[in-house]
C-alpha positions in Angstrom: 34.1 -21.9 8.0 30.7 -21.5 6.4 28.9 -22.5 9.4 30.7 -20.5 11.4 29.8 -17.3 9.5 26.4 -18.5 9.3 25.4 -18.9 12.9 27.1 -15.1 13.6 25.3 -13.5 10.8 22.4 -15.1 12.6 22.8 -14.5 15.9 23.4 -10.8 15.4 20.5 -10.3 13.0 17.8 -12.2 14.7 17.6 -10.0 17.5 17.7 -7.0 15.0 14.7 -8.2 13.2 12.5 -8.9 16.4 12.9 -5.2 17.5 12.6 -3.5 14.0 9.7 -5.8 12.7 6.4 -4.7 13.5 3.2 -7.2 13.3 1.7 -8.2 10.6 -1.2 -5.8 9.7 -4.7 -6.8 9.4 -6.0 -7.5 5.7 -9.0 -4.7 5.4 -11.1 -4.5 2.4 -12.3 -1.9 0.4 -14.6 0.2 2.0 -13.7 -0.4 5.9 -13.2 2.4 8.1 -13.2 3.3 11.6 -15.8 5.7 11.3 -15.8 7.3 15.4 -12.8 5.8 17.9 -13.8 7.6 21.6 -10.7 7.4 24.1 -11.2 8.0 27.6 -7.8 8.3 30.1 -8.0 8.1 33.7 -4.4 8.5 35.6 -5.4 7.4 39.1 -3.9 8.5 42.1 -2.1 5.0 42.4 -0.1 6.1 38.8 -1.9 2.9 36.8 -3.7 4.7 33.4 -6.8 3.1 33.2 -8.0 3.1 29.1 -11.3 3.2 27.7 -11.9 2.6 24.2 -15.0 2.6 22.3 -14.5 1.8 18.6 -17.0 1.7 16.1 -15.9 -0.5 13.5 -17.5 -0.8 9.7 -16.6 -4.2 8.3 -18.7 -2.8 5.4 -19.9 -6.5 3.0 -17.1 -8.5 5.2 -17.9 -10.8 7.4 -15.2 -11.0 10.2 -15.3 -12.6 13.1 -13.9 -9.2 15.1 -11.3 -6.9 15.8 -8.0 -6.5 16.4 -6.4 -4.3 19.2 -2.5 -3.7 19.4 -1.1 -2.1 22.6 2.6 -1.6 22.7 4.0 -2.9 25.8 7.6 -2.3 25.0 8.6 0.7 23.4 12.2 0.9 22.7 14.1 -0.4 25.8 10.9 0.6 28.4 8.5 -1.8 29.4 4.9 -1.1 30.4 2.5 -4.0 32.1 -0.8 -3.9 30.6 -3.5 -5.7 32.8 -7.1 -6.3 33.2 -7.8 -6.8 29.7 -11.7 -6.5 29.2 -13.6 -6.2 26.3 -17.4 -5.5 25.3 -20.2 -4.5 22.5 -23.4 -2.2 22.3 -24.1 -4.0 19.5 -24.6 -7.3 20.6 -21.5 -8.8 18.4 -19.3 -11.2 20.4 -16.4 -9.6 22.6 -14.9 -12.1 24.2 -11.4 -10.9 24.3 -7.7 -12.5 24.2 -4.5 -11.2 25.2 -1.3 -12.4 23.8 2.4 -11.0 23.0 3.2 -10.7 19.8 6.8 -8.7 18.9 6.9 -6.0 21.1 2.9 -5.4 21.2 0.2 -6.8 23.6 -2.2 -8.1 20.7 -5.8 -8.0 22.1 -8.4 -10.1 19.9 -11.8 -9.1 21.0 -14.6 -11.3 19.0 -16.6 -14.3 19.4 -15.5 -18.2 17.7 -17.2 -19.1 14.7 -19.8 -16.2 14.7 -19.0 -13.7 12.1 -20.4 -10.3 12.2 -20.7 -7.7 9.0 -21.7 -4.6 8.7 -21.3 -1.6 11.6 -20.3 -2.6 15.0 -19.0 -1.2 18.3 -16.5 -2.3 20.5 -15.6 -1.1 24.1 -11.9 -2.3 25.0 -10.6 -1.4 28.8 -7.1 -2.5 30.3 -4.4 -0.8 33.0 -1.4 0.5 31.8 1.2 0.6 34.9 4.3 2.5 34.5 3.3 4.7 31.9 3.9 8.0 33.7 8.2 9.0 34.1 9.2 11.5 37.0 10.7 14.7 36.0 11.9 17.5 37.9 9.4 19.2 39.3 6.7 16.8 37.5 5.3 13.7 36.3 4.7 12.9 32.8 2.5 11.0 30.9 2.6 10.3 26.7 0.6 7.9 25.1 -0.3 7.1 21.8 -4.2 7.2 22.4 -4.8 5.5 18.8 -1.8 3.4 18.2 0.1 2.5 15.1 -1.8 -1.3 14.3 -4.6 -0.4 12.7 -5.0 -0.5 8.7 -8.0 1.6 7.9 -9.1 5.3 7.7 -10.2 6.9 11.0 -13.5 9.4 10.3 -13.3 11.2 13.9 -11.4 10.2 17.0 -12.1 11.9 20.5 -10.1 11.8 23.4 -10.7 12.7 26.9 -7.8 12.9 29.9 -9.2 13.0 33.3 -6.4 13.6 36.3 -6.5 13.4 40.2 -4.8 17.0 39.7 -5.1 20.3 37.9 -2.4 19.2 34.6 0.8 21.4 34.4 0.2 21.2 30.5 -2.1 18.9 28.5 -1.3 18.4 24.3 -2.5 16.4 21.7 -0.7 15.9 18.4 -2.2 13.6 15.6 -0.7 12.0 12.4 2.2 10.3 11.0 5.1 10.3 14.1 7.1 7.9 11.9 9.7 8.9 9.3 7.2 8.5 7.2 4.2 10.4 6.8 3.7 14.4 6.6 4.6 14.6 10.5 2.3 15.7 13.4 -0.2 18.2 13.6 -2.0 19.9 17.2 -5.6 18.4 17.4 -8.5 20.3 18.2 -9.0 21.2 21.7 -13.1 20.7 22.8 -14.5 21.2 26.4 -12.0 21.7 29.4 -12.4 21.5 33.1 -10.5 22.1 36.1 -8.8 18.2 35.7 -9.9 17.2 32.6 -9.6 18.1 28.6 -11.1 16.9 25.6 -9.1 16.4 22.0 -10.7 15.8 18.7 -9.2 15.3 15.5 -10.6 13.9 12.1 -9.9 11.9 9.0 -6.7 10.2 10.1 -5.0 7.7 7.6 -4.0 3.9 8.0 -0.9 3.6 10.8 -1.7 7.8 12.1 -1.2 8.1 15.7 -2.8 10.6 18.4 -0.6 11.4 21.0 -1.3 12.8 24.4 1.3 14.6 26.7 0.3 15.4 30.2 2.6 17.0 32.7 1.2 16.6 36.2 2.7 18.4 39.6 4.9 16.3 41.4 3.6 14.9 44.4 0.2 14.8 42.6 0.4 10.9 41.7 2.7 8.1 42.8 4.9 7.4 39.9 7.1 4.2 40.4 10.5 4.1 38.9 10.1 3.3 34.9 11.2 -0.4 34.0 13.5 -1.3 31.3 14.6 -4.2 29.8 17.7 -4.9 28.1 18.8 -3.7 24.7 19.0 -6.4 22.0 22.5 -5.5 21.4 24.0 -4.9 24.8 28.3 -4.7 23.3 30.9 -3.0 25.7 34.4 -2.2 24.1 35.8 -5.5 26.4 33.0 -7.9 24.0 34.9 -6.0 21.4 38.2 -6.6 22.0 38.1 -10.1 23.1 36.2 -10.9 19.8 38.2 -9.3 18.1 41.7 -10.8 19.5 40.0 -14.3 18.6 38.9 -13.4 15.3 43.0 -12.2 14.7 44.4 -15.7 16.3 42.1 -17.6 14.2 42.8 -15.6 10.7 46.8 -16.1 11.8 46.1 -19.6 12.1 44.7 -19.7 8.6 47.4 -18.3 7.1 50.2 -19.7 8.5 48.3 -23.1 7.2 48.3 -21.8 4.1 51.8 -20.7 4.0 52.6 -24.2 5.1 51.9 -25.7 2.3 52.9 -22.9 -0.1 56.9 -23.0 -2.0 56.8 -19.2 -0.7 60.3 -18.2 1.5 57.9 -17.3 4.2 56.2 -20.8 4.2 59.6 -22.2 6.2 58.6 -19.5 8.6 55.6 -21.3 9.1 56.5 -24.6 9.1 58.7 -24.5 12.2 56.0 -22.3 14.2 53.8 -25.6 13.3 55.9 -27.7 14.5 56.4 -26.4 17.5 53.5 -27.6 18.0 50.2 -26.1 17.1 46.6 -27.0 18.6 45.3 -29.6 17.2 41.5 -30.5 16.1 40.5 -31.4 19.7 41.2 -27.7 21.3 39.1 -26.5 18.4 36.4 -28.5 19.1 36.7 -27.8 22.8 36.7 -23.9 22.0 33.6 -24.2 19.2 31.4 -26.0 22.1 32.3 -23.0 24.6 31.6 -20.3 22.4 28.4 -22.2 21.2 27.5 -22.0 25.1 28.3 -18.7 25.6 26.2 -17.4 22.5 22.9 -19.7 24.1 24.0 -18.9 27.3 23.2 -15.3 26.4 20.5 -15.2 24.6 18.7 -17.9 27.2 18.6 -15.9 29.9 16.4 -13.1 29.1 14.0 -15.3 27.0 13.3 -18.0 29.4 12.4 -15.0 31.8 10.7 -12.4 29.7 9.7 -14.7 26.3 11.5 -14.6 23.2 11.0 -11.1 21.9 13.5 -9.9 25.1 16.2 -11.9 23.6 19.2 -9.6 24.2 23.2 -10.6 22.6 26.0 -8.9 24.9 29.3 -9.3 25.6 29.4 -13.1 26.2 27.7 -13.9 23.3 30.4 -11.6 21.3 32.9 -13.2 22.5 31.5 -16.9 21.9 31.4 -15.7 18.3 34.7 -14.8 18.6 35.5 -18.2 20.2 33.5 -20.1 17.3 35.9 -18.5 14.6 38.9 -19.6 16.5 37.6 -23.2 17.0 36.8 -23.3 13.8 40.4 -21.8 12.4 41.9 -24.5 15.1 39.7 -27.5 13.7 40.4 -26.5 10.1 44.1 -26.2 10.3 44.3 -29.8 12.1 42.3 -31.6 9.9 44.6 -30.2 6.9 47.7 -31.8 9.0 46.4 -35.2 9.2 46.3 -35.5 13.2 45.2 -33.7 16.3 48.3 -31.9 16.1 49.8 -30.2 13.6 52.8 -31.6 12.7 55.2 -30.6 10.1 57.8 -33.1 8.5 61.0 -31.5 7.6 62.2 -31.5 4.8 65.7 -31.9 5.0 65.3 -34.8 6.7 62.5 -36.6 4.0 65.1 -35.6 0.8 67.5 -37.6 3.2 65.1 -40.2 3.4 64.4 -40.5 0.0 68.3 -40.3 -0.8 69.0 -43.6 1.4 66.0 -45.5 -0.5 67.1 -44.7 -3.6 70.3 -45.8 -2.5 
């Protein structure tokens, strides 16, 4: 059953690997930096986060042909729709910008065709964010990673400004390494402050550092839709459980008792008359190996063709088609050893007979 074992260790790792695999980061020589990243964070009335970034980027002797931008629009099992991508530059390099998914990250390519560009350039980058903000009692809330994760080169100064409809419950800012890795978050700087809006600064962060921004806003101050989740890439109740696991213990009693059959063991006798009672034969295991092949691209279908192949999700269904799979395949096996479809046992009495009256 190689095949079999192969296409569960697959379908229970591939899903694993699209949620725990981050993208690719972006090759950056020596001497690149980010040397000022300005944030701006409007939370409108409607609850959409509007977000203005205006990154100055040294390429330093490279010549690139621009930057890269990742937004995370899934983070863990909550999904955030990020719209009205937009991108310019101050200094004349190209900015035309492009928006695809990529893992669980909204990869925003903001640069011009063939034309490279060197040297110290600045980049604006705008785009909604709706369904960022969560209801609480008494509240809404709003944290964002102003910064973000994606990019692979020293930050000199970043600044970030929050700007709400309402005077803010609580505003914070908390820069550096949220990860496991890393030395762990620090409070950025606070700067100039008004009634319903609050500067941050914070300097020198390293590759991958993050600057994150918690507002708490009163309720009733903003609309704040209900938060949108998708599901989990493993999605297992304890009934996936058991019904894989009562195929899985058919399937391994069907191998042995095959293997008794053919042993001189007192318990092989045993097994021969349970197969000769008649035992499913290679066509019920091919019958049950196409099911549970259904069932395991029946599952993960449905949430790719409808949310693209990073939302690919394995449940209940497709643990049981594995479950199904090892089965067929125990089924199949065992009636391909007996000759025939089914699995039928001579008895021996009867052959030394037969082989007493032909000698005879």
């Amino acid at each position: 059953m190689p095949h079999v074992v192969w296409a569960m260790a697959v379908t229970l790792t591939v899903p694993a690997a699209f949620a725990s695999l981050g993208p690719p980061a972006p090759p950056a020589g020596p001497g690149e930096s980010i040397p000022t990243y300005d944030v701006v964070l409007t939370v409108r009335n409607d609850g959409v986060l509007h977000v203005r970034e205006t990154i100055t980027y040294d390429f330093h002797d490279r010549r690139e042909h621009g930057i890269v931008r990742r937004v995370p629009y899934r983070v863990g099992d909550r999904l955030y729709d990020i719209r009205n991508v937009r991108a310019s530059s101050s200094t004349g390099a190209p900015a035309r910008a492009r928006a695809t998914r990529v893992l669980h990250d909204l990869r925003i390519a903001v640069g011009g065709g063939r034309r490279k560009v060197s040297g110290r350039q600045a980049y604006v980058v705008e785009y909604d964010v709706v369904g960022a903000l969560t209801p609480a009692p008494g509240r809404a809330e709003l944290r964002w990673d102003a910064v973000g994760t994606g990019w692979g080169v020293p930050i000199g100064e970043v600044s970030v400004r929050v700007h709400t409809p309402a005077r803010p419950l609580g505003v914070r800012c908390r820069a550096g390494a949220h990860r496991r890795a890393g030395p762990g978050l620090t409070e950025c700087g606070r700067g100039r402050a008004a009634p319903r809006a609050v500067e941050f600064t914070q300097r020198d962060l390293r590759p991958r550092e993050s600057v994150l921004i918690d507002v708490h806003l009163p309720e009733g101050a903003v609309e704040v839709p209900a938060p949108r989740y998708a599901r989990p890439h493993f999605a297992f109740s304890r009934l996936g459980y058991v019904l894989s696991a009562l195929c899985l213990a058919v399937g391994l009693a069907l191998a042995l008792a095959a293997r008794l059959a053919r042993s001189e063991r007192p318990a092989a006798a045993i097994a021969r008359r349970l197969a000769a009672g008649g035992a499913p034969g290679r066509r019920t295991g091919a019958l049950l190996l196409a099911t549970g092949a259904a069932a395991v691209v029946w599952d993960l279908a449905d949430d790719v063709v409808a949310h693209g192949l990073w939302a690919a999700s394995v449940g209940d269904p497709a643990l049981a088609g594995m479950g199904l799979l090892a089965l067929g395949a125990a089924i199949g096996a065992h009636g391909r050893r007996s000759g025939r479809p089914g699995c039928v046992v001579r008895n021996s009495r009867s052959e030394h007979e037969a082989s007493g009256d032909h000698r005879a």
